[in-house]
Structures are given as C-alpha cells and as structure tokens.
C-alpha positions as CSV (number, residue, x, y, z in Angstrom):
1,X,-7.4,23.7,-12.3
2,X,-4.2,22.1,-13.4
3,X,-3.2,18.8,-12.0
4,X,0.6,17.4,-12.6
5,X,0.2,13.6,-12.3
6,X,3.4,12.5,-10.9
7,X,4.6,8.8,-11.9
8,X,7.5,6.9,-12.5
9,X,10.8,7.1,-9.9
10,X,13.2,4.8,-9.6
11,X,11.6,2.3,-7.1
12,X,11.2,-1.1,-7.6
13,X,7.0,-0.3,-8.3
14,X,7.9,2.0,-11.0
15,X,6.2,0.1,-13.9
16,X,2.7,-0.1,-11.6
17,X,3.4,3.5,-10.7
18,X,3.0,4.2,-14.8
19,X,0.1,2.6,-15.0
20,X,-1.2,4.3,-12.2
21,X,-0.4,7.5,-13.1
22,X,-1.4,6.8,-17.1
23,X,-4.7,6.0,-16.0
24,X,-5.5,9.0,-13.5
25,X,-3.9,11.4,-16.3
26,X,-7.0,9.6,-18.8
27,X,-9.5,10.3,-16.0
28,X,-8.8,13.4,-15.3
29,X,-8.8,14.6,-19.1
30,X,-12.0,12.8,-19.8
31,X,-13.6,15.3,-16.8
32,X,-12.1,18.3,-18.2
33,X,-9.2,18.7,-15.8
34,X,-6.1,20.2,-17.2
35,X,-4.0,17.6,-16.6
36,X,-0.1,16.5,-17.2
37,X,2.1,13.9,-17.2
38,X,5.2,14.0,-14.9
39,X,7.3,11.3,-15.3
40,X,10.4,11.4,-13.2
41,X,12.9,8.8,-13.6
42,X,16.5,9.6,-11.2
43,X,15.8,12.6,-9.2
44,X,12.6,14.9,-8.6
45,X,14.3,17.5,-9.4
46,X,14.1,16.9,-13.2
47,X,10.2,17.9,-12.6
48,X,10.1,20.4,-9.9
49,X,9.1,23.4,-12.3
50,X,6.0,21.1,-13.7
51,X,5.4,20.6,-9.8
52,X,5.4,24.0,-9.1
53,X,3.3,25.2,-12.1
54,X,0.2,23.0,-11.0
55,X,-2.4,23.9,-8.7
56,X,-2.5,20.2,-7.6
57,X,-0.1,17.4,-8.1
58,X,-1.9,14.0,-7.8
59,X,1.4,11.5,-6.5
60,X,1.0,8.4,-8.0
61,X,4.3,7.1,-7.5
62,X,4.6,3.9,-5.7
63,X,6.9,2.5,-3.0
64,X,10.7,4.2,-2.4
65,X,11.1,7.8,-1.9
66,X,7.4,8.1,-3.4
67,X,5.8,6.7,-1.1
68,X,8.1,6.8,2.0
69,X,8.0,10.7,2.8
70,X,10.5,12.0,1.1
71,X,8.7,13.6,-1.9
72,X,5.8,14.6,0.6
73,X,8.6,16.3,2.7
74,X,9.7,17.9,-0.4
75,X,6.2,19.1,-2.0
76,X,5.2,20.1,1.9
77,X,8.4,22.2,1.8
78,X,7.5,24.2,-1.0
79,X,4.0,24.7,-0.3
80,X,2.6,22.0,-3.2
81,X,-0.8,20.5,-2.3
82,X,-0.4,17.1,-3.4
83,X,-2.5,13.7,-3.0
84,X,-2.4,11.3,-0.1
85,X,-0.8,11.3,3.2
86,X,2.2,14.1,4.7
87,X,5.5,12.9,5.1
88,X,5.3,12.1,8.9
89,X,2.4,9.8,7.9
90,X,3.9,8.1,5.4
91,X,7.3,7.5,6.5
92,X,5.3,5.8,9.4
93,X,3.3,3.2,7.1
94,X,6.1,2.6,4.7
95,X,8.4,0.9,8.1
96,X,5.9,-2.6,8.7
97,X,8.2,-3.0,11.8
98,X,7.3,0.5,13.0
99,X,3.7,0.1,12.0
100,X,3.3,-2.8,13.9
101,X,4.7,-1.5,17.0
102,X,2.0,1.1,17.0
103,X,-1.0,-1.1,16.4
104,X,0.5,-3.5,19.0
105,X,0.4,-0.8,21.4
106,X,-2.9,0.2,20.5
107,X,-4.3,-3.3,21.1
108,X,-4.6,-3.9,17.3
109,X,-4.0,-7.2,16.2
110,X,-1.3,-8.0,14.2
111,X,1.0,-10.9,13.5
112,X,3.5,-12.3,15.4
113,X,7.1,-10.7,13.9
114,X,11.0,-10.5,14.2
115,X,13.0,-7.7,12.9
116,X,16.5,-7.9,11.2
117,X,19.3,-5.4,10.2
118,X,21.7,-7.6,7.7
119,X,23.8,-4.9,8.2
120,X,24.4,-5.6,11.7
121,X,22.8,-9.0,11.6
122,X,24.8,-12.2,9.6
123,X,22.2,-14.2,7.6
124,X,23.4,-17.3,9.4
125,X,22.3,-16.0,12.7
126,X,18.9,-15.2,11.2
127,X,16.5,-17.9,13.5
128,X,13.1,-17.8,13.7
129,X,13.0,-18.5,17.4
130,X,9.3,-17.7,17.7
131,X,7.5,-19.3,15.0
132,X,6.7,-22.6,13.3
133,X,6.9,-23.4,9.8
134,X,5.1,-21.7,7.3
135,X,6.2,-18.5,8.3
136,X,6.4,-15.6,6.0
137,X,10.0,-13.4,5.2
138,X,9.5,-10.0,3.8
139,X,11.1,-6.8,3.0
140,X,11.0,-4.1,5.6
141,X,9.8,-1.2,3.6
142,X,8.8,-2.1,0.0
143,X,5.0,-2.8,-1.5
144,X,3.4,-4.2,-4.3
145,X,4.4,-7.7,-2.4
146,X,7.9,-7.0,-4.0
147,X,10.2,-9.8,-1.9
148,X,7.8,-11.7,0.0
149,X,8.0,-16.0,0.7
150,X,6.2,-17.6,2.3
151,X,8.7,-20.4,3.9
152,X,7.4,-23.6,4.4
153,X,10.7,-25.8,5.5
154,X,14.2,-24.6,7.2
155,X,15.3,-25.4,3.5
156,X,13.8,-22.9,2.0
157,X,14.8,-19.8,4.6
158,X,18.1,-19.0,3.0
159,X,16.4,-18.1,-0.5
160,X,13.7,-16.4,1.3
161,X,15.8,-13.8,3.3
162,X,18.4,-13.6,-0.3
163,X,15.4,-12.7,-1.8
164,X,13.8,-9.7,0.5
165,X,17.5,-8.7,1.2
166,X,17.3,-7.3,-3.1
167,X,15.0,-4.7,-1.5
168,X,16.6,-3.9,1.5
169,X,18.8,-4.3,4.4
170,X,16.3,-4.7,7.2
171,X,13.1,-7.6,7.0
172,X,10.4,-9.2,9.1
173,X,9.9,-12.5,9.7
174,X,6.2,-12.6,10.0
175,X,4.1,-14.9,11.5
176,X,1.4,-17.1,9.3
177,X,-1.8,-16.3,9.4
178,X,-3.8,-19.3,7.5
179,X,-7.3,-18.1,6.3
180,X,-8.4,-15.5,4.4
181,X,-7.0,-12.1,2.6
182,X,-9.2,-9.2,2.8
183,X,-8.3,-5.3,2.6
184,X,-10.7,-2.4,3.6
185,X,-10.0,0.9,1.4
186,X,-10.5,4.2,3.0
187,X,-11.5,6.9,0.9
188,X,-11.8,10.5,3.2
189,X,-13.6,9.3,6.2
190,X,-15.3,6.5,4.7
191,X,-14.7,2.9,4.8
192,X,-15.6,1.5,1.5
193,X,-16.8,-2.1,1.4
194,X,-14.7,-5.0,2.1
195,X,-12.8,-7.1,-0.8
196,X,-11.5,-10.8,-0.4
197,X,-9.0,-11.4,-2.8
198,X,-8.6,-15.2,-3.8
199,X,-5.1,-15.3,-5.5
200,X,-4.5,-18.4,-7.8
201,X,-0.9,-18.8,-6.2
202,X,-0.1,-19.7,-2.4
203,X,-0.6,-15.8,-1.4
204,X,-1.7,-12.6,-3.5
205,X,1.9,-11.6,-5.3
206,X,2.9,-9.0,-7.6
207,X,1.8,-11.4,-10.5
208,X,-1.7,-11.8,-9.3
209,X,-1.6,-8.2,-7.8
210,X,-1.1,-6.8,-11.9
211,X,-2.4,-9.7,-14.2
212,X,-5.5,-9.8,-15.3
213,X,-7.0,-13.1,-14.3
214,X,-4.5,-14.4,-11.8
215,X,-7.0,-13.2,-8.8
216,X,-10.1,-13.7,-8.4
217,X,-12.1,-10.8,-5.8
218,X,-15.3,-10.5,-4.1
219,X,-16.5,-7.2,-3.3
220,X,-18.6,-7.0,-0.7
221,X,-16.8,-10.0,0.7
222,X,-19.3,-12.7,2.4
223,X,-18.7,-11.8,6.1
224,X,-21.0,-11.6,8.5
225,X,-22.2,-7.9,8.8
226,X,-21.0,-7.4,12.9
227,X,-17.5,-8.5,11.6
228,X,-17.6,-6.1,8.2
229,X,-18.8,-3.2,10.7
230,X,-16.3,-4.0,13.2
231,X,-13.1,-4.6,10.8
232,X,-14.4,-1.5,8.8
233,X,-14.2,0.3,12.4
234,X,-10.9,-1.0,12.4
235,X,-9.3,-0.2,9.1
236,X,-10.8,3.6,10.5
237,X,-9.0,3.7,13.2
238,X,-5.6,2.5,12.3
239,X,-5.8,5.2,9.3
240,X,-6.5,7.8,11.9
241,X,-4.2,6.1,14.2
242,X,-1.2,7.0,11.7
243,X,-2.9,9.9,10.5
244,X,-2.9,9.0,6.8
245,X,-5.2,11.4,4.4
246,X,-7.0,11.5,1.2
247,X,-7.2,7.5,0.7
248,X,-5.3,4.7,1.8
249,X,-5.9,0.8,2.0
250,X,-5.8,-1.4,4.8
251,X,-4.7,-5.3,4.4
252,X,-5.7,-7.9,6.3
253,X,-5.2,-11.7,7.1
254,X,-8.8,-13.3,8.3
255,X,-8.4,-17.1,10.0
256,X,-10.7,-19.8,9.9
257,X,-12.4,-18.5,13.6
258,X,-12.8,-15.5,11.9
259,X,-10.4,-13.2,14.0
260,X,-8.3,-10.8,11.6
261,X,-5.2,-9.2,12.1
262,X,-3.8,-5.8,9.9
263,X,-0.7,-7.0,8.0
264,X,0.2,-3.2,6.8
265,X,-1.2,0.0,5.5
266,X,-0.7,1.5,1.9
267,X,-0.8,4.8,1.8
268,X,-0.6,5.1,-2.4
269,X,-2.6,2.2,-3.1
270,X,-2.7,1.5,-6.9
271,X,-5.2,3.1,-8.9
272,X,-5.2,0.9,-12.2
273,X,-7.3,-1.7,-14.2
274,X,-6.7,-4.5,-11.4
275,X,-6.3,-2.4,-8.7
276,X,-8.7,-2.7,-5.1
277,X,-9.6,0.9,-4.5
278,X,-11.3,1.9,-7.4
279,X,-12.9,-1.9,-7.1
280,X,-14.3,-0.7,-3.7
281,X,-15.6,2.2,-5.0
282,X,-17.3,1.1,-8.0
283,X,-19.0,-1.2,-5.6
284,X,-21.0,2.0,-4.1
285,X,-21.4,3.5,-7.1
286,X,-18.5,5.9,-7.3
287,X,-16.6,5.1,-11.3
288,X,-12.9,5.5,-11.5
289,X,-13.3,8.9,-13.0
290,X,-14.8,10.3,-9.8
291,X,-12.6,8.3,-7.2
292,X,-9.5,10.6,-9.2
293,X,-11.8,13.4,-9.1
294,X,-12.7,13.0,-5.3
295,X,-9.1,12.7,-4.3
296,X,-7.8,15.7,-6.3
297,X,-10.5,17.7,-4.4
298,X,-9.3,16.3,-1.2
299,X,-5.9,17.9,-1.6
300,X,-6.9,20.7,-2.6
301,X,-9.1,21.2,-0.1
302,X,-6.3,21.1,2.2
C-alpha cells in the first residue's frame, strides 16, 4: 500500500499542518507503509500526479481549502480515497454559524451567538445586543483558535472583531461559557475518553494548543461517569449528525452546574506531539503509530 501524506497549503494552520503530516509520514514508515510526503504550498495542482499515484492519501492539511471541502470535492472527483470526512461534511463543520444552526435544531446545546458579514456589515454597527460582558469574538471558518478574544469590556471589542476580521469577512460573537474545556475525540464509531484541557492563559489558544508545557490535560477527565457517558453519547451524535468519517473531535465548554454545550467540530483534528486525539487514544491503549494506521484503513475501507 502506498499512502501520499498530504500537508502544507496555504492556510493560516499551515505550520501545524507540517507537523502533522511529518509525524504521520514517521508513523507510517516505522510500520512498513510506503509512504510520501506531499507538500503543497499555492495550489493542489502542483501534487495531483503524487495524489493520483497512491492508493491512499492520508489529508493532513489543516483549516482553508484543506479542511473546508474543497480538496475532499476534488480527491472525491477523481476517485482518490482519502482520510477523514467528504466534502459535504466538511464544508458543514468548517461554517460554526452553520454548525450551530443544526445542533440548535437538534436540541443540542450550544452557545448563545450573533453572525456578521463585514462585508455587508460596518464594524461600527457590530453590537452585541444579546450578551453581557465577557463575551467571546471569533472567526467564522478558521481553526487552531486562529482569531479568537475573549472581550471582557466594550473597550476591547474593536481589537477583537480587527483581529478575527485577518481571517475572514464573516465572525461570531459567542456567548461565554465560564467553566470548564473538555473535547471528546471520535475515532470510527467510538468515543474515546474525555480530555479537560487546563490552558495556562484565559482560554486554550494557538500557543497553548502547540507549546509544549503551556497546557496542562487530564485524560480521562474527573467527571462523573452518567455525564462522560452522556457527553460521549453526545459528541456521537453530533458526528453522525453532520455525517463526519474516519475521526473527528468534538469541543466542548462544561459550567460550574455541570451542563456542557458543543462549541464546534474539527473534522482534521491535529495529529502531533501536543495534539488531543492521539492523547485520547493512548489512553485506551491505542500508540500513535496505530491511530495513523487505523485511519489509513478506514479510508481505504471506503
């Protein structure tokens, strides 16, 4: 079997999508899989032929057109059994406004939120009319926490919206859900066990996301078992709710009266030295080697 590990792309994740992808290539070589790195940097085109020469590509690109559909269109198009979720799937996931409005209307919780267009919208006209301070302002469609404030006063707003406006035109305001930070991963069917992430700064950002040291994690995370089972059954749900595939993880805010709302869905979650899923899965036993393993068979399964 030959795998093309595709990484890189012009995103705003590209550096974590290298890692990623670096470390799945060492993986899969230390199993035996014929494996090769793909490292696309302006347009997928520059590695179609390497795509279309390998019997599986694992995608570990992150955020953009890696992550939003578009390459899963593409490889879909052409009949290349790739990693993780379809296009339809994750164009879904990748919108948090669109995302939301599904679990909303499946009676899952979720917080409070405004959308904005600043292309049709002025900043100055951008009021958060239903919330209270803290609130939090966030891109629309970007991950890895790329953008995201948490605004504690009116005079902090204006940076906050300059700031997720670098990574696009439309953001959320977001209700504040004080508490906890948990994620479930999903790995096939299965629910692996529930992390709490304790960040060292205000909320779990890109630098506590990819230094070593600036988070601290507990994995299982000290929850009663009812509420593990029944956030687990949860996570499940919203996965098959948005019909994501392969493995995926599920983000969570948990308040003090222990109710828990979803925040978003990643459906290329990072897979490198600091990253949750393959923390989850070394918690049952599964090493990092056979999480890549288990995934590349998933796709090719397909």
């Amino acid at each position: 079997m030959k795998v093309a590990v595709l990484m890189g792309g012009n995103s705003s994740e590209r550096e974590v999508s290298l890692n990623t992808g670096n470390a799945v290539v060492k993986a899969l070589i230390s199993a035996g899989v014929e494996a090769e790195p793909c490292i696309y940097n302006d347009t997928i085109g520059e590695v179609l032929s390497t795509l279309r020469n390998s019997d599986v590509v694992f995608n570990a690109l992150h955020g953009g057109e890696g992550e939003n559909g578009t390459v899963q269109g593409l490889l879909q198009s052409l009949k290349i059994k790739f990693t993780g979720s379809d296009h339809k799937a994750s164009a879904i996931a990748m919108d948090k406004h669109l995302t939301k409005l599904i679990l909303r209307n499946s009676s899952i919780p979720t917080p409070d939120w405004m959308q904005f267009n600043l292309k049709n919208t002025s900043r100055i006209n951008l009021k958060p009319t239903n919330f209270v301070y803290p609130f939090v302002v966030k891109p629309n469609a970007d991950g890895s926490t790329m953008g995201v404030s948490i605004v504690k006063s009116e005079s902090g707003l204006d940076d906050a919206v300059r700031l997720a406006s670098e990574f696009g035109s439309e953001i959320l305001f977001e209700e504040y859900i004080p508490g906890r930070e948990i994620t479930v991963s999903i790995l096939g069917e299965k629910a692996l066990p529930i992390i709490e992430i304790i960040p060292s700064h205000d909320y779990y950002d890109y630098t506590c996301k990819y230094t070593e040291g600036m988070s601290r994690y507990e994995c299982p995370a000290n929850l009663p078992e009812d509420l593990t089972k029944d956030i687990q059954d949860t996570a499940r749900r919203i996965v098959n709710l948005l019909a994501c595939k392969h493995y995926c993880r599920v983000d969570f805010r948990l308040n003090p009266e222990n109710d828990y709302y979803c925040l978003e869905i990643n459906t290329l979650p990072g897979m490198t030295s600091t990253s949750l899923v393959p923390k989850a899965a070394k918690a049952v036993g599964i090493s990092f080697q056979d999480l890549v393993i288990k995934i590349v068979e998933f796709a090719q399964n397909d």
